[in-house]
Short mmCIF file of the C-alpha atoms (twelve columns), coordinates in Angstrom:
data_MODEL
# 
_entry.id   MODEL 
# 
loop_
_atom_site.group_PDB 
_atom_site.id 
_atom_site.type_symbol 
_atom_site.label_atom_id 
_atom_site.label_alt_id 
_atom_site.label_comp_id 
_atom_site.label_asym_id 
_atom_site.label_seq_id 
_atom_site.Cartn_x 
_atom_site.Cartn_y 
_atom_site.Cartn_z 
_atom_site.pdbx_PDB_model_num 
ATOM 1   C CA . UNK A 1   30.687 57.060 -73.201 1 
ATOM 2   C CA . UNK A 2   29.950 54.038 -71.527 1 
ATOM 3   C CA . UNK A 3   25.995 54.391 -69.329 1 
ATOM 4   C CA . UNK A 4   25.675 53.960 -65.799 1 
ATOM 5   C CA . UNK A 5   24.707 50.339 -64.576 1 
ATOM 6   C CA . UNK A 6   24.383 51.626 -60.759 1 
ATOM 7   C CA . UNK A 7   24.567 55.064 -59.407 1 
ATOM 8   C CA . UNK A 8   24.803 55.270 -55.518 1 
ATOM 9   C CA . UNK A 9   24.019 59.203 -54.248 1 
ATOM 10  C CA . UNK A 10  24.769 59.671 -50.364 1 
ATOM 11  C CA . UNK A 11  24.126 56.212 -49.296 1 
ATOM 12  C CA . UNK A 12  23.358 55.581 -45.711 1 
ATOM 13  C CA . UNK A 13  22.419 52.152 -44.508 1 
ATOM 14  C CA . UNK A 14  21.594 51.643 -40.712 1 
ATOM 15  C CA . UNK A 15  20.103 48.119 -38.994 1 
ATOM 16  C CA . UNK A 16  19.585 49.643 -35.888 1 
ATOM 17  C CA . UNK A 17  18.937 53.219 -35.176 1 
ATOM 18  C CA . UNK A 18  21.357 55.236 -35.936 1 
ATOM 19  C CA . UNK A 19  24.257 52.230 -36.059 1 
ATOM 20  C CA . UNK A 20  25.264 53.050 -39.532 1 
ATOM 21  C CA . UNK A 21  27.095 49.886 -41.633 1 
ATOM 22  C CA . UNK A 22  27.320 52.355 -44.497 1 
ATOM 23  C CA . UNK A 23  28.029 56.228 -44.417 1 
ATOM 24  C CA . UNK A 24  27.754 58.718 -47.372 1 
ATOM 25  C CA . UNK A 25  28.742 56.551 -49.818 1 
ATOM 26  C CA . UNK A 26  28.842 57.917 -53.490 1 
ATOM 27  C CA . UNK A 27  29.598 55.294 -56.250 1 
ATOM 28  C CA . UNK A 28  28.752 54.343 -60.267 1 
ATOM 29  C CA . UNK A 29  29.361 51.696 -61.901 1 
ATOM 30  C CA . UNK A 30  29.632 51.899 -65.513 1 
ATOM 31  C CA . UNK A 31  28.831 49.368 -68.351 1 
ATOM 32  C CA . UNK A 32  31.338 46.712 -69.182 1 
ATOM 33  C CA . UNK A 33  33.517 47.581 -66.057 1 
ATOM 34  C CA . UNK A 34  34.570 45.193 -63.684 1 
ATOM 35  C CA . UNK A 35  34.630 46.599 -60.180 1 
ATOM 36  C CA . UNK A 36  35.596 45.393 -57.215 1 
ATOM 37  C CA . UNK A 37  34.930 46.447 -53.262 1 
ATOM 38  C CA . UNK A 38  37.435 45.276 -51.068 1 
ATOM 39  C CA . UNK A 39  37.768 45.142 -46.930 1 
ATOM 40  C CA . UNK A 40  37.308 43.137 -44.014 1 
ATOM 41  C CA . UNK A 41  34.875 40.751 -42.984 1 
ATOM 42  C CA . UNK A 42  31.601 42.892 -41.315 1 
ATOM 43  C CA . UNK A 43  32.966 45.902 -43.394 1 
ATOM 44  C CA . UNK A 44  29.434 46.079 -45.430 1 
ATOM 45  C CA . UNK A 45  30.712 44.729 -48.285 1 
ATOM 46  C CA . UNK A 46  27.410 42.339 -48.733 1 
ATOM 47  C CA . UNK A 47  24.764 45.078 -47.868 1 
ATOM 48  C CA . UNK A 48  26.541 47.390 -50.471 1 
ATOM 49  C CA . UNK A 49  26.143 44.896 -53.218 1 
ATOM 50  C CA . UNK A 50  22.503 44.002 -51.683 1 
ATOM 51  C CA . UNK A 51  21.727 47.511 -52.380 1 
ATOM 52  C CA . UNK A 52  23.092 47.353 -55.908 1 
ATOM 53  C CA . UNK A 53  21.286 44.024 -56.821 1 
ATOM 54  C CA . UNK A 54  17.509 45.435 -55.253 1 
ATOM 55  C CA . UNK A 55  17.806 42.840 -52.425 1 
ATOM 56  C CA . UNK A 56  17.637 45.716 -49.647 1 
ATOM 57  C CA . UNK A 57  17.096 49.310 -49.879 1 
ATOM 58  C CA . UNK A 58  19.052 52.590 -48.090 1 
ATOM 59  C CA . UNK A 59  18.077 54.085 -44.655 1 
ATOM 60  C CA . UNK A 60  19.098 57.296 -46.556 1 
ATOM 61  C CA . UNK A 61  20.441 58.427 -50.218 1 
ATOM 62  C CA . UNK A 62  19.408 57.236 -53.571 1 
ATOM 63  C CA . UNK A 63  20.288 53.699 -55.354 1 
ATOM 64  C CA . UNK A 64  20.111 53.868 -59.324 1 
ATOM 65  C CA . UNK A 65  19.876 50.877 -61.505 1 
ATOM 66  C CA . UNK A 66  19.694 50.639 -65.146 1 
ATOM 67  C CA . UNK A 67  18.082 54.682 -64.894 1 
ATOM 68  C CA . UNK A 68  15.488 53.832 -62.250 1 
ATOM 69  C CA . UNK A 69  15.525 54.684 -58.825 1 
ATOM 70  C CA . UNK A 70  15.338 51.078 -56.832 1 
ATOM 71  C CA . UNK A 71  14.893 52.806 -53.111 1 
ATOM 72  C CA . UNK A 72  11.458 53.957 -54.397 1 
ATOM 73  C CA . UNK A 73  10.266 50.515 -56.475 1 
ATOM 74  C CA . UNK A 74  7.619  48.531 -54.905 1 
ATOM 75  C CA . UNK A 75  8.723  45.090 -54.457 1 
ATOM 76  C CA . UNK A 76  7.150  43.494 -57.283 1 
ATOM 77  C CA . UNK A 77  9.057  45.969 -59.437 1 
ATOM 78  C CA . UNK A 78  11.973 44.934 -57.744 1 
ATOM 79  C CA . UNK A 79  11.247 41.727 -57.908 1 
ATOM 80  C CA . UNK A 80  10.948 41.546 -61.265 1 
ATOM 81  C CA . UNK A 81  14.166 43.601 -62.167 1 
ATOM 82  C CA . UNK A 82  16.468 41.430 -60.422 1 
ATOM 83  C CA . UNK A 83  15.430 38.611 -61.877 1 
ATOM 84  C CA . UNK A 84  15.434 40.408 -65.821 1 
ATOM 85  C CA . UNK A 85  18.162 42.441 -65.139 1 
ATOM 86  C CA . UNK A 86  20.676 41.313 -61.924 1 
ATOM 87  C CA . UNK A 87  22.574 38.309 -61.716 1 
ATOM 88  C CA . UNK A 88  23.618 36.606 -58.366 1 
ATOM 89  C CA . UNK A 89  26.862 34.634 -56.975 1 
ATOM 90  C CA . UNK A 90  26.525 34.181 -53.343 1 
ATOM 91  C CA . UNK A 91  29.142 32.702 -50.675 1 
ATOM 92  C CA . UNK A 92  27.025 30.151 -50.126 1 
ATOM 93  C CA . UNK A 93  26.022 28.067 -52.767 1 
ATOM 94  C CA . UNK A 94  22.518 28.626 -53.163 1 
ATOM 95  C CA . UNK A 95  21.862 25.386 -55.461 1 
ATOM 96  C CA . UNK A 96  19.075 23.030 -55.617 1 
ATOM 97  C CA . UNK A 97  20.500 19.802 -54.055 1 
ATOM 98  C CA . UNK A 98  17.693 17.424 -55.604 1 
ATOM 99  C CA . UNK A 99  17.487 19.166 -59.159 1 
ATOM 100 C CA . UNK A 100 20.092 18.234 -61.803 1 
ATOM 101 C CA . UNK A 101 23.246 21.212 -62.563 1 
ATOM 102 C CA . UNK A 102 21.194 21.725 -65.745 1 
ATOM 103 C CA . UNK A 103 17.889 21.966 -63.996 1 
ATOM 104 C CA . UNK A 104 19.137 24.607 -61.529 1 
ATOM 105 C CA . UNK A 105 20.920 26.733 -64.361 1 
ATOM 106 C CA . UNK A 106 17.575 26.644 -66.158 1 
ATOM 107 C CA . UNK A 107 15.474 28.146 -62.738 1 
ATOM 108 C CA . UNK A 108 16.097 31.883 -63.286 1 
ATOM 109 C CA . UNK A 109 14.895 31.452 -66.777 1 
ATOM 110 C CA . UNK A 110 11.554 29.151 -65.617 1 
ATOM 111 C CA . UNK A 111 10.994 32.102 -63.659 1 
ATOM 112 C CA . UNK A 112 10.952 34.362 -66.225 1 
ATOM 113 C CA . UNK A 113 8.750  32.396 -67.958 1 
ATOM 114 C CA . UNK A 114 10.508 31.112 -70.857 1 
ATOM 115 C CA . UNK A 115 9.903  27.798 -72.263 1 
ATOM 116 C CA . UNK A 116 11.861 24.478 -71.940 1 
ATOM 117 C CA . UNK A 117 13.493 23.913 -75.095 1 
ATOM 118 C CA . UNK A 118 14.438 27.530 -75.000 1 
ATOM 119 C CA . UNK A 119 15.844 26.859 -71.077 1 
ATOM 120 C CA . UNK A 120 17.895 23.747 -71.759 1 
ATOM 121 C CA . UNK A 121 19.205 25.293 -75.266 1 
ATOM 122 C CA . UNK A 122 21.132 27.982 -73.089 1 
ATOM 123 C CA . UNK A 123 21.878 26.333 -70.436 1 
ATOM 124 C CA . UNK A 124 23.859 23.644 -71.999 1 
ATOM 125 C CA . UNK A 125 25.246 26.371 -74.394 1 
ATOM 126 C CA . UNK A 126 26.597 28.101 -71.413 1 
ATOM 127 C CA . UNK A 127 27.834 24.904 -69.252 1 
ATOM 128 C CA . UNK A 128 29.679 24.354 -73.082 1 
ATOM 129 C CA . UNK A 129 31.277 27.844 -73.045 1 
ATOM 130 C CA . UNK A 130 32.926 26.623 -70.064 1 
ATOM 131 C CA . UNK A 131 33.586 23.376 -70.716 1 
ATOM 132 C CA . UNK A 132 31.416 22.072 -68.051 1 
ATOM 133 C CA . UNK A 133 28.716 20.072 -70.021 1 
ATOM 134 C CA . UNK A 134 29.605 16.629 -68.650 1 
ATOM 135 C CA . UNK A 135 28.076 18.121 -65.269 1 
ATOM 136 C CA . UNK A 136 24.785 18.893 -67.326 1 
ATOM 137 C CA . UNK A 137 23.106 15.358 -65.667 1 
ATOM 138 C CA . UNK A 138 24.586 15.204 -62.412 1 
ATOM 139 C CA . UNK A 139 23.300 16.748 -58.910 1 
ATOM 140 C CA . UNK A 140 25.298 19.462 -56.824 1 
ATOM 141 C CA . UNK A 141 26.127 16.664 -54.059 1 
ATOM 142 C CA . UNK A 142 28.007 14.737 -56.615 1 
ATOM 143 C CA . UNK A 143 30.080 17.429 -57.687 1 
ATOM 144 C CA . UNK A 144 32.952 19.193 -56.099 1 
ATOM 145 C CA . UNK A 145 32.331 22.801 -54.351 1 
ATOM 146 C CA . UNK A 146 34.295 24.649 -56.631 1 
ATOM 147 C CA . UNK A 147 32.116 23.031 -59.903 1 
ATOM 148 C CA . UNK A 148 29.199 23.978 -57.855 1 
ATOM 149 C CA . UNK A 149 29.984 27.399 -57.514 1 
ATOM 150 C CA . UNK A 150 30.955 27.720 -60.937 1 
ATOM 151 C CA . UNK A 151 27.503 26.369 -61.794 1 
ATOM 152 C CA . UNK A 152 26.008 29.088 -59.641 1 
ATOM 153 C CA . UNK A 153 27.996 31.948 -61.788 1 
ATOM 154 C CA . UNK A 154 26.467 30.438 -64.662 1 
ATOM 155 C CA . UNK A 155 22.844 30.000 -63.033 1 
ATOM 156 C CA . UNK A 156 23.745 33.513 -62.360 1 
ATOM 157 C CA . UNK A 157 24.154 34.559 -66.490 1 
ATOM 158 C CA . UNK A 158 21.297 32.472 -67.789 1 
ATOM 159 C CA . UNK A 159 19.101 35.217 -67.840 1 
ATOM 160 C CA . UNK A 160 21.698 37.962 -69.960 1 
ATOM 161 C CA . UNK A 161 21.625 40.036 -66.933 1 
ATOM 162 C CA . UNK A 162 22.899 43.541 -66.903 1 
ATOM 163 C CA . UNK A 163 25.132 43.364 -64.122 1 
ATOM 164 C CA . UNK A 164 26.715 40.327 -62.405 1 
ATOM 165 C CA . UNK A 165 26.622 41.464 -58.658 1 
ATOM 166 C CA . UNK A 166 29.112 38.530 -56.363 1 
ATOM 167 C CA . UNK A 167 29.056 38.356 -53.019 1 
ATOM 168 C CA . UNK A 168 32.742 36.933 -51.710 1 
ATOM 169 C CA . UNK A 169 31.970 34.213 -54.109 1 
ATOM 170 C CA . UNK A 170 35.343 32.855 -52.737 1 
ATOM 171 C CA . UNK A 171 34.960 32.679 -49.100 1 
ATOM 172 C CA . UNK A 172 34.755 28.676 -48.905 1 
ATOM 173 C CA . UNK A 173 36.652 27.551 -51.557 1 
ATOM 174 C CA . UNK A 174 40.034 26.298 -51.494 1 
ATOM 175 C CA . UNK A 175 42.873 28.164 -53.645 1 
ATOM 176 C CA . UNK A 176 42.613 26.511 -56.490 1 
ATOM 177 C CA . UNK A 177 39.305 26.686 -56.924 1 
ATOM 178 C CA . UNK A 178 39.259 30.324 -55.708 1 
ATOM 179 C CA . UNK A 179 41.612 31.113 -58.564 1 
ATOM 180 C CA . UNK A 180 39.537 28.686 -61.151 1 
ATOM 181 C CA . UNK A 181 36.226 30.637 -60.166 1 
ATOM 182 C CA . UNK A 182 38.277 34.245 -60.486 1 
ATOM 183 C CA . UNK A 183 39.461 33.092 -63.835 1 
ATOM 184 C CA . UNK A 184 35.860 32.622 -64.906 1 
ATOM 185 C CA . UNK A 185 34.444 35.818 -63.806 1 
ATOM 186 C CA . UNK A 186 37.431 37.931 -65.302 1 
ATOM 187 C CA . UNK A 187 36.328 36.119 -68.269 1 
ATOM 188 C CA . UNK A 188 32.999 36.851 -68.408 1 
ATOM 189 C CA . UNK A 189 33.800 40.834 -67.968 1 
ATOM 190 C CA . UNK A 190 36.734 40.636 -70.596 1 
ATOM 191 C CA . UNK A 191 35.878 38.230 -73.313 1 
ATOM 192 C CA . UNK A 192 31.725 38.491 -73.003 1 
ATOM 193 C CA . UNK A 193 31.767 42.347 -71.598 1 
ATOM 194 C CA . UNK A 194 29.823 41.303 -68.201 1 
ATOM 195 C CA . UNK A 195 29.604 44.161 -66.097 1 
ATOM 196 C CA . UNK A 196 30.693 42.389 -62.704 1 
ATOM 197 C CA . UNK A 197 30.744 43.930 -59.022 1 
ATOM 198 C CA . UNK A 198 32.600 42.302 -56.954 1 
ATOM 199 C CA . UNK A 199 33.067 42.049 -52.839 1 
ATOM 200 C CA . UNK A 200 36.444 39.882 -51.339 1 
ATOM 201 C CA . UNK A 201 38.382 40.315 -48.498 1 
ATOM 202 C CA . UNK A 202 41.369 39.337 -50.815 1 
ATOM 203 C CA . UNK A 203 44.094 41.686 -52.417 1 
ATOM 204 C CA . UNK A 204 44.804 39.744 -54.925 1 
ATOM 205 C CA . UNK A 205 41.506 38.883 -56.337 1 
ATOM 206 C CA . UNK A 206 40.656 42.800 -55.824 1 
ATOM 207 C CA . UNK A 207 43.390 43.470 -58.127 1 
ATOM 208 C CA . UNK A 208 42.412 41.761 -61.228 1 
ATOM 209 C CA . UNK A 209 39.239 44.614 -61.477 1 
ATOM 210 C CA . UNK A 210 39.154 47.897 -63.516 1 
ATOM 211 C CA . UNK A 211 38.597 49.509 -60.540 1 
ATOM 212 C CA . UNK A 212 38.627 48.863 -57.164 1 
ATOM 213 C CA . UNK A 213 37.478 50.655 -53.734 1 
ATOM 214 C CA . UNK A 214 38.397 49.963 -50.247 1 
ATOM 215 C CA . UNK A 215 35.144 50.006 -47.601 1 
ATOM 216 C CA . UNK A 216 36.908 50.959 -44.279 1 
ATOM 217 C CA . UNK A 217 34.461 52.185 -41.210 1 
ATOM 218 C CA . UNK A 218 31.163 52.678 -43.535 1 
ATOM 219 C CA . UNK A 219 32.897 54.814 -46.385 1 
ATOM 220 C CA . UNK A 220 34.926 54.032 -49.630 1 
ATOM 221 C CA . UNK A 221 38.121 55.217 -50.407 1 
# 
């Protein structure tokens, strides 16, 4: 049987007393699946997935990762799981616009302390895997948005993270690359075994998951 990546007991998640964004929720995510949470914009789509990826932490309930109950780490702990463990595809781009695609791939892993020859060996390993390598020299202004999110999914993997955790990582791209950047990530969960969670206001890109829930006033269905 596959293990838990996230376990999510009774979740409640309020930003203003008692103005609850999410209500109840109960939700695991298992190795090697590929799930996706679908609804409208302001549904809490992004503070579900905060929750799962140790950016933010339930009003009430219990948040599992990887067997160890995040709503109760300190934040160094945190800290330091997310960057071992989580990887992160935001809407918005999130790249360094004065450092090189290769130098921002290879951040996650100068955070973790690992050395450069090390860095730049997976980097470009990865930015080959995708047949992005040619990027490898040039900075994030000089490339197109939908290469630059790309390069954030694989900023995202340098670090062999447990769970890829992304964030409407479609919201401000155009169709094609929309459907280039879904292609990627349905990739990564097929072909390499990622475990992905996914948030999109879209149908269609919902549909290409293992499993999918709809978040509709707070709860999923």
């Amino acid at each position: 049987m596959p293990e838990d990546i996230a376990v999510l007991k009774d979740v409640w998640k309020a930003y203003r007393e008692k103005e609850y964004v999410l209500k109840g929720l109960d939700m695991a995510v298992s190795s090697g699946e590929f799930v996706a949470v679908h609804g409208r914009s302001g549904s809490g789509k992004s503070t579900l997935l905060r929750l799962i990826g140790l950016l933010d932490r339930p009003t009430k309930g219990e948040v599992w990762v990887l067997g160890s109950r995040t709503d109760r780490m300190g934040s160094a702990e945190a800290a330091r799981t997310r960057l071992e463990k989580v990887g992160f595809v935001f809407q918005s781009l999130n790249l360094i616009q004065h450092i090189t695609v290769l130098e921002n791939i290879e951040v996650p892993m100068w955070l973790k302390g690992e050395d450069g020859e090390e860095r730049r060996r997976r980097a470009m390993e990865l930015l080959g895997q995708f047949g992005m390598e040619g990027l490898a020299e040039r900075y994030p202004p000089e490339i197109s948005a939908g290469e630059q999110q790309r390069v954030a999914a694989i900023r995202a993997l340098v670090n062999r993270p447990s769970v890829l955790v992304a964030d409407e990582p479609t919201a401000h791209l155009d169709d094609e690359n929309a459907g280039l950047l879904m292609e990627m990530l349905t990739r990564l969960n097929r072909e390499l075994g990622v475990t992905l969670v996914l948030s999109t206001t879209s149908r269609e890109e919902a549909g290409r998951a293992s499993t999918v829930y709809e978040l509709l006033d707070g709860k999923l269905r």
